[in-house]
C-alpha positions as CSV (number, residue, x, y, z in Angstrom):
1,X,-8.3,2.4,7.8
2,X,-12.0,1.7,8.6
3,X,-14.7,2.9,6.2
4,X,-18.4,2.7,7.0
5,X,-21.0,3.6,3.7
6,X,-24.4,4.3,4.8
7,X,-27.2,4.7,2.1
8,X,-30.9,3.5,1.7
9,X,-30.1,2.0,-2.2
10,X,-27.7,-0.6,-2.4
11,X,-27.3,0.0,-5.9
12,X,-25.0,2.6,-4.6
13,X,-23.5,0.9,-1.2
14,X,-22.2,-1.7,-3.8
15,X,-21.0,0.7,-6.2
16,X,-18.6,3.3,-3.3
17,X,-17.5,0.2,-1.8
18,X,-15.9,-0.7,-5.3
19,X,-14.3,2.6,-5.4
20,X,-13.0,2.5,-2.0
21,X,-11.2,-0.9,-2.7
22,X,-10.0,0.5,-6.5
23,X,-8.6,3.8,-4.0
24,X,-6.8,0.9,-2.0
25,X,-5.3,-1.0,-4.5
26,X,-4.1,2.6,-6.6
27,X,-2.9,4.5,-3.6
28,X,-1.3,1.6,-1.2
29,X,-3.8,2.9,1.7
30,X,-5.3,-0.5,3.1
31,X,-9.1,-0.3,3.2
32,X,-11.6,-2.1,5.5
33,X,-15.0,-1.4,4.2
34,X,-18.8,-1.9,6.1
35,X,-21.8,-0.9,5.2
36,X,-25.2,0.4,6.2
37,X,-28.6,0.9,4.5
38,X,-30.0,3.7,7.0
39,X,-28.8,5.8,9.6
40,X,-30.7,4.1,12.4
41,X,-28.7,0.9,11.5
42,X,-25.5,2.6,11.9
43,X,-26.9,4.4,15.1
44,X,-27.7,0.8,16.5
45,X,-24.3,-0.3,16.8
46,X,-22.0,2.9,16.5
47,X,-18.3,2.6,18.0
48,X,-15.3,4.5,17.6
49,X,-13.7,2.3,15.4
50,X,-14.3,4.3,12.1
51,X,-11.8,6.3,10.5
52,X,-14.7,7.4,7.5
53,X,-18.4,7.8,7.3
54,X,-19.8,8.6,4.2
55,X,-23.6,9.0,4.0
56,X,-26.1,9.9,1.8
57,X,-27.8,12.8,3.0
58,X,-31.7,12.0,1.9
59,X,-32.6,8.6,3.4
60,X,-36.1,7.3,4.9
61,X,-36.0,7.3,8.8
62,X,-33.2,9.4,10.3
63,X,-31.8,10.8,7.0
64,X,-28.0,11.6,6.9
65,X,-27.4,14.8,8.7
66,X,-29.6,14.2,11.2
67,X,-27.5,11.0,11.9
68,X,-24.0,12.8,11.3
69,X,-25.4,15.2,14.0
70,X,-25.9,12.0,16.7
71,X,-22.5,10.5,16.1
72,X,-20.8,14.3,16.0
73,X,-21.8,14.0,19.5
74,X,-20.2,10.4,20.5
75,X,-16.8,11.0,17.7
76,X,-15.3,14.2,17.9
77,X,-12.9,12.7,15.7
78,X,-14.5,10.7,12.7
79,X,-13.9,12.0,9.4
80,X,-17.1,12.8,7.5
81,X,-18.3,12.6,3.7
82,X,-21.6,13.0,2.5
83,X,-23.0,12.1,-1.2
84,X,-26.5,14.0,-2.1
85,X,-28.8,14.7,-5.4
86,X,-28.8,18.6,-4.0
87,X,-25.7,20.7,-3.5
88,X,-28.0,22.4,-0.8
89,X,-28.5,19.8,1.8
90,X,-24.5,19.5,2.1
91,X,-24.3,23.5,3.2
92,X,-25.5,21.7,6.3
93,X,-22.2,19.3,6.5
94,X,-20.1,22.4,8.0
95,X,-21.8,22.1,11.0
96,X,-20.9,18.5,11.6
97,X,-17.6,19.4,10.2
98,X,-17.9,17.7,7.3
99,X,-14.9,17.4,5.0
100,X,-16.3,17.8,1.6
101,X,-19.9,16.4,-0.7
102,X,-19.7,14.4,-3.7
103,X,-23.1,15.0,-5.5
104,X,-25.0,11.4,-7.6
105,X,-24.5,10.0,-9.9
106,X,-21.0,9.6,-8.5
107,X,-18.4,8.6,-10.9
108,X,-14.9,7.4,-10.0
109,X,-12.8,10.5,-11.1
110,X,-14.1,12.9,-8.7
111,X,-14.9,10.3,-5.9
112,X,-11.0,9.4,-6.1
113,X,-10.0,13.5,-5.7
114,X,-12.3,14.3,-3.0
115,X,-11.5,10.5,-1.0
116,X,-8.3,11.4,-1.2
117,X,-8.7,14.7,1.0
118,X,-10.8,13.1,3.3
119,X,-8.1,9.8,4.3
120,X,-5.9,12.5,4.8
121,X,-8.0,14.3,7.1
122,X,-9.3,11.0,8.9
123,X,-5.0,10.2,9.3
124,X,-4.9,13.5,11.1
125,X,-7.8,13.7,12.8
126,X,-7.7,10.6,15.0
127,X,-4.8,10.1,17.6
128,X,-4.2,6.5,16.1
129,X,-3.2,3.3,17.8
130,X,-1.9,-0.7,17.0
131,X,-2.2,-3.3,19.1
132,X,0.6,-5.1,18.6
133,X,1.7,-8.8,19.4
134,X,4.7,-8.9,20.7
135,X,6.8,-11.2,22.1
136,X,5.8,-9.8,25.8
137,X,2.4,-10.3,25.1
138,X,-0.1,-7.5,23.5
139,X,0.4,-4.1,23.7
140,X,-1.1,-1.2,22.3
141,X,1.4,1.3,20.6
142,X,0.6,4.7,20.1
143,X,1.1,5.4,16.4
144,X,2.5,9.3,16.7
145,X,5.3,8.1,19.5
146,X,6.6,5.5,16.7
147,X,9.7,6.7,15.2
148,X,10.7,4.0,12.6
149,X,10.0,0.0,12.0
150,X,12.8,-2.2,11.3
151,X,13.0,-5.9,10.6
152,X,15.5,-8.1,11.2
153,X,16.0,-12.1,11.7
154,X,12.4,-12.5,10.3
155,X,11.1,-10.2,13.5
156,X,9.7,-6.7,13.6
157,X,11.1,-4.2,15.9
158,X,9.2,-1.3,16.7
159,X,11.2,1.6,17.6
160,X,9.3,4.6,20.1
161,X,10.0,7.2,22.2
162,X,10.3,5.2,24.9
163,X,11.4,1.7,24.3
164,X,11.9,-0.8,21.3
165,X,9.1,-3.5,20.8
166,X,9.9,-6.8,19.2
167,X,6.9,-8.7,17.1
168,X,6.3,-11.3,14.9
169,X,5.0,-10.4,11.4
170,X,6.4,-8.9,8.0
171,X,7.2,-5.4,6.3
172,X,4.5,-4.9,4.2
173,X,1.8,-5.3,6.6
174,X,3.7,-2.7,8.6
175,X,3.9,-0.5,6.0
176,X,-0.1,-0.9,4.7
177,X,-0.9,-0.6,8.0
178,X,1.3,2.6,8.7
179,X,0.7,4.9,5.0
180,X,-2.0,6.1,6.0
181,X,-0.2,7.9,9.4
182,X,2.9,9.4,7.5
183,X,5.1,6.7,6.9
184,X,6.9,5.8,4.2
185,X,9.5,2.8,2.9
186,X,13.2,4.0,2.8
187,X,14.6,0.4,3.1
188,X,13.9,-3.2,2.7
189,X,14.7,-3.0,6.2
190,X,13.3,0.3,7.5
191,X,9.8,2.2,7.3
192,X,10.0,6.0,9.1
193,X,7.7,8.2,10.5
194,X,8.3,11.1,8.3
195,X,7.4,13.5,11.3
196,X,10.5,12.2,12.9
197,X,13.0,12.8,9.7
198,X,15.3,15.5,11.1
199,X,17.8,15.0,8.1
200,X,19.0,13.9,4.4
201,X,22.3,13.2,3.7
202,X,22.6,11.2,0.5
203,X,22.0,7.5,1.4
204,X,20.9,8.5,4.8
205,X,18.3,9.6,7.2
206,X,18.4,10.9,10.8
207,X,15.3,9.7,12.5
208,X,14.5,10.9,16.1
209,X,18.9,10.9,16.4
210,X,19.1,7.9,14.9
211,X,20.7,7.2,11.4
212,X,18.8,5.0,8.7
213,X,20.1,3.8,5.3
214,X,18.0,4.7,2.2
215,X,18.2,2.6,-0.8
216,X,18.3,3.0,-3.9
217,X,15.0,1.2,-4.9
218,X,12.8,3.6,-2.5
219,X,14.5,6.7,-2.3
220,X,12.6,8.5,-4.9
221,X,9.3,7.2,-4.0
222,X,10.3,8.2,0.0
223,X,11.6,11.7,-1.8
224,X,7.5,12.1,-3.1
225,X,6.0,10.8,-0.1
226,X,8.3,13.3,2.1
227,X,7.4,16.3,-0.2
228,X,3.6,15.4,-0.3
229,X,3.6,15.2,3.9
230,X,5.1,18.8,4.4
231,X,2.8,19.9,1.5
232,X,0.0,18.9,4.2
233,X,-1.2,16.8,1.1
Protein backbone atom coordinates (compact mmCIF):
# COMPACT_ATOMS: atom_id res chain seq x y z
CA UNK A 1 0.00 0.00 0.00
CA UNK A 2 1.30 3.44 -1.12
CA UNK A 3 1.36 6.33 1.40
CA UNK A 4 2.11 9.96 0.41
CA UNK A 5 2.73 12.59 3.66
CA UNK A 6 2.50 16.10 2.63
CA UNK A 7 3.46 18.88 5.30
CA UNK A 8 5.42 22.16 5.14
CA UNK A 9 7.76 21.05 8.62
CA UNK A 10 9.76 18.09 8.23
CA UNK A 11 10.00 17.78 11.77
CA UNK A 12 6.67 16.19 11.31
CA UNK A 13 7.06 14.36 7.63
CA UNK A 14 9.98 12.52 9.48
CA UNK A 15 8.02 11.81 12.49
CA UNK A 16 4.34 10.07 10.48
CA UNK A 17 6.66 8.35 8.30
CA UNK A 18 8.08 6.57 11.50
CA UNK A 19 4.63 5.74 12.48
CA UNK A 20 3.55 4.43 9.28
CA UNK A 21 6.54 2.00 9.13
CA UNK A 22 5.91 1.01 13.19
CA UNK A 23 1.91 0.39 11.76
CA UNK A 24 3.67 -1.91 9.14
CA UNK A 25 5.77 -3.85 11.11
CA UNK A 26 2.70 -4.26 14.09
CA UNK A 27 -0.14 -4.98 11.75
CA UNK A 28 1.66 -7.12 8.72
CA UNK A 29 0.20 -4.39 6.25
CA UNK A 30 3.32 -3.63 3.88
CA UNK A 31 3.90 0.15 3.68
CA UNK A 32 5.60 2.16 0.94
CA UNK A 33 5.96 5.69 2.20
CA UNK A 34 6.81 9.27 0.03
CA UNK A 35 6.77 12.41 1.05
CA UNK A 36 5.98 16.04 0.31
CA UNK A 37 6.68 19.40 1.88
CA UNK A 38 3.73 21.46 0.18
CA UNK A 39 0.74 20.74 -1.76
CA UNK A 40 2.05 22.28 -4.98
CA UNK A 41 4.88 19.60 -4.89
CA UNK A 42 2.53 16.88 -4.63
CA UNK A 43 0.23 18.72 -7.37
CA UNK A 44 3.45 18.72 -9.62
CA UNK A 45 3.66 15.16 -10.09
CA UNK A 46 0.26 13.61 -8.90
CA UNK A 47 -0.64 9.93 -10.21
CA UNK A 48 -2.98 7.47 -9.26
CA UNK A 49 -0.74 5.40 -7.56
CA UNK A 50 -1.58 6.33 -3.90
CA UNK A 51 -3.60 4.31 -1.75
CA UNK A 52 -3.24 7.30 1.31
CA UNK A 53 -2.73 11.01 1.39
CA UNK A 54 -2.38 12.56 4.53
CA UNK A 55 -1.93 16.34 4.68
CA UNK A 56 -1.67 18.89 6.93
CA UNK A 57 -4.31 21.27 6.44
CA UNK A 58 -2.39 24.84 7.11
CA UNK A 59 0.61 25.03 4.77
CA UNK A 60 2.20 28.11 2.89
CA UNK A 61 1.18 28.07 -0.90
CA UNK A 62 -1.81 25.83 -1.74
CA UNK A 63 -2.54 24.77 1.91
CA UNK A 64 -4.11 21.21 2.40
CA UNK A 65 -7.74 21.39 1.50
CA UNK A 66 -7.38 23.44 -1.13
CA UNK A 67 -4.98 20.71 -2.56
CA UNK A 68 -7.29 17.68 -1.34
CA UNK A 69 -9.98 19.58 -3.41
CA UNK A 70 -7.55 19.46 -6.90
CA UNK A 71 -6.68 15.75 -6.55
CA UNK A 72 -10.62 14.97 -5.35
CA UNK A 73 -11.08 15.91 -8.89
CA UNK A 74 -8.22 13.59 -10.70
CA UNK A 75 -8.86 10.37 -7.70
CA UNK A 76 -12.23 9.60 -6.97
CA UNK A 77 -10.76 6.83 -5.17
CA UNK A 78 -7.70 7.95 -2.90
CA UNK A 79 -8.21 7.61 0.72
CA UNK A 80 -7.78 10.85 2.56
CA UNK A 81 -6.35 11.94 6.21
CA UNK A 82 -5.63 15.26 7.25
CA UNK A 83 -3.52 16.36 10.50
CA UNK A 84 -4.36 20.14 11.72
CA UNK A 85 -3.63 22.47 14.99
CA UNK A 86 -7.65 23.34 14.67
CA UNK A 87 -10.47 20.86 14.86
CA UNK A 88 -12.29 23.52 12.60
CA UNK A 89 -10.42 23.48 9.47
CA UNK A 90 -11.01 19.44 9.24
CA UNK A 91 -15.14 20.21 9.24
CA UNK A 92 -14.05 20.98 5.75
CA UNK A 93 -12.52 17.23 5.00
CA UNK A 94 -16.30 15.93 4.47
CA UNK A 95 -16.46 17.55 1.39
CA UNK A 96 -13.35 15.93 -0.11
CA UNK A 97 -14.58 12.81 1.73
CA UNK A 98 -12.10 12.72 4.04
CA UNK A 99 -11.92 9.70 6.26
CA UNK A 100 -11.05 11.14 9.63
CA UNK A 101 -8.42 14.29 11.33
CA UNK A 102 -5.79 13.64 13.68
CA UNK A 103 -5.10 17.00 15.44
CA UNK A 104 -0.83 18.00 16.45
CA UNK A 105 1.04 17.25 18.38
CA UNK A 106 0.27 13.70 17.07
CA UNK A 107 1.29 10.90 19.24
CA UNK A 108 1.45 7.27 18.14
CA UNK A 109 -1.66 5.91 20.10
CA UNK A 110 -4.22 7.75 18.33
CA UNK A 111 -2.39 7.99 14.93
CA UNK A 112 -2.26 4.01 15.12
CA UNK A 113 -6.48 3.90 15.80
CA UNK A 114 -7.44 6.37 13.33
CA UNK A 115 -4.58 4.77 10.45
CA UNK A 116 -6.13 1.82 11.00
CA UNK A 117 -9.66 3.01 9.72
CA UNK A 118 -8.33 4.73 7.04
CA UNK A 119 -6.07 1.38 5.33
CA UNK A 120 -9.20 -0.21 5.61
CA UNK A 121 -10.99 2.34 3.78
CA UNK A 122 -8.08 2.92 1.13
CA UNK A 123 -8.39 -1.52 0.68
CA UNK A 124 -12.04 -0.86 -0.18
CA UNK A 125 -11.97 2.10 -1.87
CA UNK A 126 -9.70 1.37 -4.80
CA UNK A 127 -10.52 -1.53 -7.29
CA UNK A 128 -6.94 -2.95 -6.78
CA UNK A 129 -4.57 -4.65 -9.24
CA UNK A 130 -0.87 -6.81 -9.40
CA UNK A 131 1.13 -6.99 -12.10
CA UNK A 132 2.36 -10.16 -12.01
CA UNK A 133 5.35 -12.04 -13.69
CA UNK A 134 4.47 -14.99 -14.78
CA UNK A 135 5.77 -17.46 -16.70
CA UNK A 136 3.72 -16.20 -19.95
CA UNK A 137 5.12 -13.00 -19.50
CA UNK A 138 3.44 -9.93 -17.41
CA UNK A 139 0.12 -9.63 -16.70
CA UNK A 140 -1.97 -7.54 -14.61
CA UNK A 141 -4.42 -9.47 -12.17
CA UNK A 142 -7.28 -7.97 -10.89
CA UNK A 143 -7.05 -8.35 -7.12
CA UNK A 144 -11.10 -8.86 -6.29
CA UNK A 145 -11.32 -11.84 -9.27
CA UNK A 146 -8.41 -13.73 -7.11
CA UNK A 147 -9.82 -16.50 -5.21
CA UNK A 148 -6.80 -18.10 -3.38
CA UNK A 149 -2.80 -18.32 -3.90
CA UNK A 150 -1.13 -21.57 -3.69
CA UNK A 151 2.56 -22.52 -3.92
CA UNK A 152 3.90 -25.47 -5.02
CA UNK A 153 7.34 -26.85 -6.51
CA UNK A 154 8.87 -23.41 -5.37
CA UNK A 155 6.20 -21.64 -7.90
CA UNK A 156 3.18 -19.46 -7.18
CA UNK A 157 -0.09 -20.25 -8.68
CA UNK A 158 -2.59 -17.79 -8.80
CA UNK A 159 -5.99 -19.04 -8.86
CA UNK A 160 -9.10 -16.45 -10.51
CA UNK A 161 -12.18 -16.54 -11.88
CA UNK A 162 -11.09 -17.28 -14.98
CA UNK A 163 -7.88 -19.17 -15.25
CA UNK A 164 -4.84 -20.23 -12.98
CA UNK A 165 -1.59 -18.12 -13.29
CA UNK A 166 1.73 -19.59 -12.64
CA UNK A 167 4.74 -17.11 -11.20
CA UNK A 168 7.96 -17.13 -9.75
CA UNK A 169 8.21 -15.72 -6.19
CA UNK A 170 7.39 -16.83 -2.51
CA UNK A 171 4.41 -16.82 0.14
CA UNK A 172 5.13 -14.13 2.15
CA UNK A 173 5.36 -11.57 -0.43
CA UNK A 174 2.02 -12.77 -1.59
CA UNK A 175 0.62 -12.55 1.53
CA UNK A 176 2.16 -8.73 2.53
CA UNK A 177 1.19 -7.85 -0.69
CA UNK A 178 -2.49 -9.29 -0.38
CA UNK A 179 -3.53 -8.24 3.73
CA UNK A 180 -4.34 -5.35 2.98
CA UNK A 181 -7.36 -6.69 0.22
CA UNK A 182 -8.89 -9.39 2.56
CA UNK A 183 -6.64 -12.09 2.56
CA UNK A 184 -5.50 -14.12 4.96
CA UNK A 185 -2.89 -17.39 5.62
CA UNK A 186 -4.83 -20.65 6.20
CA UNK A 187 -1.82 -22.84 5.05
CA UNK A 188 1.83 -22.91 4.47
CA UNK A 189 0.51 -23.65 1.14
CA UNK A 190 -2.54 -21.49 0.72
CA UNK A 191 -3.52 -17.72 1.24
CA UNK A 192 -7.65 -17.01 0.43
CA UNK A 193 -9.57 -14.28 -0.47
CA UNK A 194 -11.91 -14.28 2.55
CA UNK A 195 -14.68 -12.79 0.21
CA UNK A 196 -14.61 -16.05 -1.52
CA UNK A 197 -14.90 -18.44 1.76
CA UNK A 198 -18.23 -20.10 1.18
CA UNK A 199 -17.51 -22.65 4.12
CA UNK A 200 -15.77 -24.12 7.44
CA UNK A 201 -15.63 -27.52 8.03
CA UNK A 202 -13.00 -28.35 10.64
CA UNK A 203 -9.63 -28.54 8.77
CA UNK A 204 -11.19 -27.19 5.71
CA UNK A 205 -12.35 -24.37 3.65
CA UNK A 206 -14.46 -24.10 0.50
CA UNK A 207 -13.16 -21.34 -1.60
CA UNK A 208 -15.09 -20.24 -4.82
CA UNK A 209 -16.12 -24.54 -4.89
CA UNK A 210 -12.92 -25.43 -4.23
CA UNK A 211 -11.70 -27.21 -1.01
CA UNK A 212 -8.52 -25.84 0.97
CA UNK A 213 -6.74 -27.39 4.01
CA UNK A 214 -6.35 -25.22 7.11
CA UNK A 215 -3.57 -25.97 9.53
CA UNK A 216 -3.23 -25.96 12.59
CA UNK A 217 -0.55 -23.17 12.95
CA UNK A 218 -2.95 -20.51 11.17
CA UNK A 219 -6.25 -21.41 11.87
CA UNK A 220 -6.87 -19.28 14.72
CA UNK A 221 -5.17 -16.33 13.42
CA UNK A 222 -7.37 -17.02 9.82
CA UNK A 223 -10.47 -17.56 12.50
CA UNK A 224 -9.65 -13.42 13.70
CA UNK A 225 -8.93 -12.23 10.40
CA UNK A 226 -12.35 -13.91 9.02
CA UNK A 227 -14.29 -12.34 11.97
CA UNK A 228 -12.63 -8.86 11.67
CA UNK A 229 -13.56 -8.85 7.58
CA UNK A 230 -17.35 -9.47 8.08
CA UNK A 231 -17.19 -7.04 11.13
CA UNK A 232 -16.34 -4.52 8.10
CA UNK A 233 -13.24 -3.84 10.51
Amino acid sequence: MRVAVIDDEKEVRDKLTKYIRRFSEESGVKMEVSTFPSGDALLAEYQQVWDILIFDIDMPGTNGMETSKKIRKRDKNVTILFITNVAQYAIDGYGVDAVDYILKPINYYEFSMKFHRTVAKAAHSRERAVMVDTIEGTRRIRIKEVEYVEVLAHYIYIHTQEREFKARGNMKEWEEELKPFGFSRVHKSYLVNMAKVEGIQGKELTVAGHVIPVSRNYRDSFMQDYMKFYRGE
